[in-house]
C-alpha positions in Angstrom: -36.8 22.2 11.9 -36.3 18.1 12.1 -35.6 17.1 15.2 -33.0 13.9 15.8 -31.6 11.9 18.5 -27.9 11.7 16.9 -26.9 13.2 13.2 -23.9 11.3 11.9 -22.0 13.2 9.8 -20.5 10.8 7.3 -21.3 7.6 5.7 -18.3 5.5 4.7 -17.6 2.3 7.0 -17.6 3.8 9.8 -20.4 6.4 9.9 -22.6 3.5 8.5 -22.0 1.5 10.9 -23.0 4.1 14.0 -26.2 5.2 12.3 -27.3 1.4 11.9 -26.5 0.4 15.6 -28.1 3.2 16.8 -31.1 3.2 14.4 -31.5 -1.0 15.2 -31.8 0.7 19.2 -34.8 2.5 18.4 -32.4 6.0 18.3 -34.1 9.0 15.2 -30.5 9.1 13.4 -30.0 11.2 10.3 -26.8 10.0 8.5 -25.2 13.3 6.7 -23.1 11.9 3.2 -21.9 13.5 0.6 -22.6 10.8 -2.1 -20.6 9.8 -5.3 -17.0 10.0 -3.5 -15.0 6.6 -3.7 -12.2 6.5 -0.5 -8.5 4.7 -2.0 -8.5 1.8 -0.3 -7.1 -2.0 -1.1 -10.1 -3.4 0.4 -8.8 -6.3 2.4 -11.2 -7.1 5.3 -10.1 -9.8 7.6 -12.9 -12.4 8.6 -13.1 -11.4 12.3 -15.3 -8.1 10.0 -16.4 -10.3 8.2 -18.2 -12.4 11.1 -18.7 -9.4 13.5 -20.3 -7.0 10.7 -22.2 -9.8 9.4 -21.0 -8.8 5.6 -22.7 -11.1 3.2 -21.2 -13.0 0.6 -22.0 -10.5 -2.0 -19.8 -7.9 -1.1 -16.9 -10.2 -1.1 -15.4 -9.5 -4.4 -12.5 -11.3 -4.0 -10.5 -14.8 -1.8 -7.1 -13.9 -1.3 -5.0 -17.1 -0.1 -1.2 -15.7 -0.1 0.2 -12.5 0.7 3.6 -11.7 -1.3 6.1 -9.3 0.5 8.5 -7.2 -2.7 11.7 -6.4 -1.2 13.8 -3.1 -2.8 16.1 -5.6 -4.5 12.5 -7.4 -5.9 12.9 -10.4 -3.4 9.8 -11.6 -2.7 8.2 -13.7 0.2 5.1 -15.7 -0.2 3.4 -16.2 3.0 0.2 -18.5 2.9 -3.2 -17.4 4.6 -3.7 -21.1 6.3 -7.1 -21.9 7.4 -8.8 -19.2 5.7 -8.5 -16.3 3.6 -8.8 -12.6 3.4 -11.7 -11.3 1.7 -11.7 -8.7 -0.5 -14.2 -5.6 -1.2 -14.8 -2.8 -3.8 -15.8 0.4 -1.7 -17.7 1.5 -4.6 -20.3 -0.8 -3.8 -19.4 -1.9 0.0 -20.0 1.7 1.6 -23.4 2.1 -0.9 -24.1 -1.4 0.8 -23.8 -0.3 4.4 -25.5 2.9 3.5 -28.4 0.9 2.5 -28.2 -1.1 5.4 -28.6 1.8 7.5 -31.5 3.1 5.7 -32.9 -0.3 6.4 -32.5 -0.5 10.2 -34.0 2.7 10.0 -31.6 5.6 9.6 -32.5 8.7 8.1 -29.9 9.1 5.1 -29.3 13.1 4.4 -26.9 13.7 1.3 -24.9 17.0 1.3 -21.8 19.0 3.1 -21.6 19.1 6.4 -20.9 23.2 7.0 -21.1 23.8 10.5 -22.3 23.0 14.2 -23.5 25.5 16.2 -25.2 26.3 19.1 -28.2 28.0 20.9 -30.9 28.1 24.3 -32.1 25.1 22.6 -29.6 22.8 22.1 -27.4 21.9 19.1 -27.9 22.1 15.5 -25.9 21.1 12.3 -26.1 22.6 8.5 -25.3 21.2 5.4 -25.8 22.2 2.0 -28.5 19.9 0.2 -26.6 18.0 -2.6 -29.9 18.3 -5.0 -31.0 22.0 -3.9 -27.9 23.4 -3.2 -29.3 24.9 -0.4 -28.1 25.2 3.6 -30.5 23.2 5.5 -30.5 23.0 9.2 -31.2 20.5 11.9 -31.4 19.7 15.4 -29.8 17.4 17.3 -29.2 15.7 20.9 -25.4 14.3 19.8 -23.1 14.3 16.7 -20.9 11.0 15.3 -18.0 13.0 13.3 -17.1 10.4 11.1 -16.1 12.8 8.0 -12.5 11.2 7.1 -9.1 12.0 8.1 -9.4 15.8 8.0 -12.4 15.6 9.4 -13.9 19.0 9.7 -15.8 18.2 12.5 -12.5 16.8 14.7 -11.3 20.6 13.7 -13.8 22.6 14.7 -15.3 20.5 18.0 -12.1 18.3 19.6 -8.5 19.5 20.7 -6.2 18.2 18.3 -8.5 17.6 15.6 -6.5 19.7 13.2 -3.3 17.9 13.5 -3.6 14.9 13.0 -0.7 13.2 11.1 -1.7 11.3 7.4 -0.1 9.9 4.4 -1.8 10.4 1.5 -2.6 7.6 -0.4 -3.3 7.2 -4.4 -4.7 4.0 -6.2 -5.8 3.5 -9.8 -8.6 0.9 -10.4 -7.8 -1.3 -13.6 -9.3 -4.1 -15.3 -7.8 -7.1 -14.2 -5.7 -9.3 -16.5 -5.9 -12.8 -16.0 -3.3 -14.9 -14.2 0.2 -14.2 -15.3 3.4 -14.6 -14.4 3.1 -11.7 -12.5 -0.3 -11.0 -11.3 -2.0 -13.8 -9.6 -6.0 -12.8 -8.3 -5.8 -14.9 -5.1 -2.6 -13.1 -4.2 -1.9 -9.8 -2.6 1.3 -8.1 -3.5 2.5 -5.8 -0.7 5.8 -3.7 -2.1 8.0 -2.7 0.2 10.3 -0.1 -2.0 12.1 3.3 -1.6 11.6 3.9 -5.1 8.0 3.4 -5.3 6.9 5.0 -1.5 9.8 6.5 1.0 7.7 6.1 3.5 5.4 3.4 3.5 4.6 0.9 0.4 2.7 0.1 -3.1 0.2 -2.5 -3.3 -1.5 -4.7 -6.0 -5.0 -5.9 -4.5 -6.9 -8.1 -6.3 -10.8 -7.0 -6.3 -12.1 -10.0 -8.8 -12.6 -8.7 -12.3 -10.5 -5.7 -10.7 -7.7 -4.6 -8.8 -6.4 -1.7 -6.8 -2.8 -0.8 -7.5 -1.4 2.0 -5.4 0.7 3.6 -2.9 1.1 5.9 0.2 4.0 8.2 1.1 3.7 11.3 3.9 6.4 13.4 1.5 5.0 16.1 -0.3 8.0 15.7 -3.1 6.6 12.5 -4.4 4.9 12.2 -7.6 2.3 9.6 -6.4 0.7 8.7 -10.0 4.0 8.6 -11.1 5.1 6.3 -8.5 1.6 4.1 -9.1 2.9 4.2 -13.2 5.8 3.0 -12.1 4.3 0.1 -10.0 2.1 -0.7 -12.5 4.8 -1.2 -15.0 6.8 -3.4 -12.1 3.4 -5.9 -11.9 2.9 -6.0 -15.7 -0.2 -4.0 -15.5 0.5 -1.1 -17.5 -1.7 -2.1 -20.5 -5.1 -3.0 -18.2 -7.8 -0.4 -18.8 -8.0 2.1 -15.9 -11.3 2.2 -14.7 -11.1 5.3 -11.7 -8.3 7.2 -10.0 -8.5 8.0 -6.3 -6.5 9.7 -3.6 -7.4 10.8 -0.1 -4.9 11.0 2.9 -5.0 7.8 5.3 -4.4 9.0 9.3 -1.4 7.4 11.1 -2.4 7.8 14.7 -5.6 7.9 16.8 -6.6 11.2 18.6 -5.5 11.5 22.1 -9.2 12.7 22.5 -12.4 12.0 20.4 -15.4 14.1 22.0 -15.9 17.6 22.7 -16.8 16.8 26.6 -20.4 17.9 25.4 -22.3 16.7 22.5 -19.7 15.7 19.7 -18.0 12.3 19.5 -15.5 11.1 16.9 -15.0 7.6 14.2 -13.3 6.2 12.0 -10.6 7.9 10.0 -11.7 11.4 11.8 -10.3 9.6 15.3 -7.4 8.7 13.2 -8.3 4.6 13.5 -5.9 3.6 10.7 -3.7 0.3 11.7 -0.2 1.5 11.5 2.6 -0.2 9.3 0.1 -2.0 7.6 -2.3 1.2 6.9 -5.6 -1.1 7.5 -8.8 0.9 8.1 -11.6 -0.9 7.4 -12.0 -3.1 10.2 -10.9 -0.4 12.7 -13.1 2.1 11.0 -16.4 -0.8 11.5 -14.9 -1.1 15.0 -14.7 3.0 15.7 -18.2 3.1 14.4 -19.5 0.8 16.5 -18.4 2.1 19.8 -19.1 5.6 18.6 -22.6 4.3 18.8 -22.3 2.5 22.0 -21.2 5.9 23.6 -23.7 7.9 22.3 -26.2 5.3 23.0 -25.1 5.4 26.7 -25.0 9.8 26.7 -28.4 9.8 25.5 -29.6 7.4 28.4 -27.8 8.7 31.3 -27.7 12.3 30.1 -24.2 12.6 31.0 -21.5 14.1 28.2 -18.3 12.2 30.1 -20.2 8.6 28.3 -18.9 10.0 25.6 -15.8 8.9 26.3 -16.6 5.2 26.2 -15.9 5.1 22.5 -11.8 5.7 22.4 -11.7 3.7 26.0 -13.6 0.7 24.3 -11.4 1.0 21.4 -8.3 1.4 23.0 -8.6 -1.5 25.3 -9.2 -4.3 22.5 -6.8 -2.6 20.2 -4.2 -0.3 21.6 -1.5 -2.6 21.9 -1.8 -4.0 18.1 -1.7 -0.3 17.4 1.6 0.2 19.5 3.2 -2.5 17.9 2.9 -1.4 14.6 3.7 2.0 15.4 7.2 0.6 16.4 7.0 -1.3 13.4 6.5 1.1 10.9 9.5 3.9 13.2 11.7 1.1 13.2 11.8 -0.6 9.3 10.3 2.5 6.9 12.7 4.9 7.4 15.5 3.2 4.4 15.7 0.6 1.5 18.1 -1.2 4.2 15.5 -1.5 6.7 12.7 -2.6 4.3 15.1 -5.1 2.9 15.9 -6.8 6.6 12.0 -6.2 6.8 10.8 -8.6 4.2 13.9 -11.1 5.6 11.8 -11.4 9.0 8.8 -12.0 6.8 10.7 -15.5 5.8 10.3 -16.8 8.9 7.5 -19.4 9.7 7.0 -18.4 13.2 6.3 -14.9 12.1 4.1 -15.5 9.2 1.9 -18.0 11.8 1.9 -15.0 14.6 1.5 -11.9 12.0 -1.5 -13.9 10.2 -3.1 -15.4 13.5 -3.4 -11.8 14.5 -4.2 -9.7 11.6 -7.1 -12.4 10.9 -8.5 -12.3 14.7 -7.3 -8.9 15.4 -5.8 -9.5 18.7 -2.2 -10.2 19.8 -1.2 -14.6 20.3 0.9 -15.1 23.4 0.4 -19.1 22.7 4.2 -20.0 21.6 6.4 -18.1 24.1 9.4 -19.4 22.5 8.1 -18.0 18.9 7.8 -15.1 20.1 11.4 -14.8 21.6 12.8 -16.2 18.5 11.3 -13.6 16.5 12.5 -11.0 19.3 15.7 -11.8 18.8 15.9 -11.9 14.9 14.3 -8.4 15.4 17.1 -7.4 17.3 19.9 -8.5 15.0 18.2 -6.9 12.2 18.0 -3.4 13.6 21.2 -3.5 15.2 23.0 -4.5 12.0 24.3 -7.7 13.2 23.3 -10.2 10.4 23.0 -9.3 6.6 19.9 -7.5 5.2 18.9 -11.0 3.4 19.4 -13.3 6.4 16.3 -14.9 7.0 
């Protein structure tokens, strides 16, 4: 029976990431995938991941320079990226990317299902079922990475709270991208903030370069989400573009109070529910959740205590727990109603919080450098949700 260090059980962003850190440390990693599956995803990486992650120019598919913001009544806000841009990435080939990548460093890649973990006198083991053979095969293990997505059957079976973890579900189609038009522009992403298309959350045209992703998200079981994506499509002038694949998978909303078993199991990723409210961003976070994930095991398998394991969610949580707070009250406060996403996309018109949201989002950290901005914006927030200045006041 092989014999590893740490098996990482999942190889999207996230999982990738762990198994190269840890194989770059010297660590015998096996990275568990199940091949061939494509996540939903808009793609947008901002270039903190871009710098930190060290992805190439290769992978970048896509420049995007403007964001547009689509209010229910179809106002729209342009807000300019200034010095920079968001790249964009196609997960078909990103994740096969940082697969390889971890191959390279010198991770072990396994592809199959993950079945189970169990245990016995001489330590922990995990099964799959061998992709090619179709056959359970078995292996040991000092520590496991669960970085198997947002119903992550490892969170279920190894961490309290695992199983209930709340998610939207989110649906994209891939199309063939027209050229620019009066309604599709490929350095632009269009973020729509509609009732009609998502109750919940929003639709999204993402341009991926020859591509784009045109989708939506919505935690109600009622909606029809390819119906919703139809009608999006149709909104964008994109109904006639080739569709190339259709994707859905559910997105998590909020991290896991807890993301190890207190004994050999640590969570990543989607399965620790690292998913940027409001704004639904997951692959940075995901990079981010993979990366102390490894740092934690990395330190377990020095020291030999199971409480290191708890250095990934305090690592995460202390760079990025009050972005995530923020955006929580964000999404609480102007999802719920057409009203509220329409006073939403009125903030958006305001210089100060276009500079604050962008400086932010691009070096994933809260600006505290213009006091008075911030007030400003406090107070505009204010008189929005308490209904004291119209829904189109800017």
């Amino acid at each position: 029976m092989d014999q590893f260090d740490v098996v990482v059980i999942g190889g999207g962003p996230s999982g990738a990431t762990a198994a190269t850190d840890l194989a770059s440390l010297g660590h015998k990693v096996a990275m568990l995938d199940r091949d061939g599956r494509i996540k939903p995803c808009g793609g947008a990486i901002p270039p903190r991941a871009i710098t930190d992650f060290d992805i190439p120019d290769s992978q970048i598919v896509a420049r995007i320079t403007t964001a547009r913001m689509i209010s229910p009544t179809k106002r729209q806000v342009d807000i300019p990226i200034e010095n920079g841009f968001v790249g964009m990435v196609d997960r078909e080939h990103f994740d096969a990317f940082l697969r390889d990548r971890a191959v390279a460093a010198g991770a072990e890649r396994r592809t199959g299902t993950f079945q189970a973990i169990t245990r016995d006198d001489a330590g922990t083991k995990v099964t799959y079922r061998d992709k090619q053979t179709g056959e359970p095969v078995t292996v040991r293990t000092r520590l496991i990475i669960g970085a198997d997505g947002a119903r992550s059957n490892v969170a279920k079976a190894e961490v309290p709270g695992g199983d209930k973890i709340p998610y939207v579900i989110a649906y994209h189609e891939i199309i063939e991208a027209p050229a620019r038009t009066a309604t599709y522009d490929p350095d632009r992403c269009d973020v729509i903030y509609d009732g009609a298309i998502s109750p919940d959350f929003y639709g999204w045209v993402f341009p991926h370069g020859g591509q784009a992703s045109v989708g939506m998200g919505t935690q109600h079981a009622g909606v029809d989400l390819k119906d919703a994506t139809a009608a999006l499509r149709a909104a964008s002038g994109l109904t006639d573009c080739k569709t190339i694949r259709k994707e859905g998978a559910p997105i998590p909303l909020k991290p896991l109070d807890k993301w190890d078993n207190g004994r050999d199991v640590v969570l990543a990723g989607d399965a620790a529910g690292v998913v940027a409210p409001s704004s639904g961003e997951g692959i940075f976070y995901a990079m981010v959740g993979g990366r102390v994930a490894a740092t934690a095991t990395a330190a377990c398998l020095a020291s030999g205590k199971a409480k290191d394991l708890q250095i990934a969610r305090k690592l995460f949580m202390k760079e990025h727990k009050a972005v995530f707070k923020i955006l929580g009250a964000m999404q609480d406060a102007y999802y719920k109603s057409d009203m509220r996403r329409e006073r939403f996309v009125s903030l958006c018109h305001d210089v100060d919080v276009q500079k604050l949201t962008f400086e932010a989002y691009m070096n994933k950290r809260l600006v505290h450098a213009r006091p008075l901005a911030h007030l400003k914006i406090g107070l505009k927030n204010l008189a929005h949700l308490a209904g004291i200045v119209s829904p189109t006041r800017v």
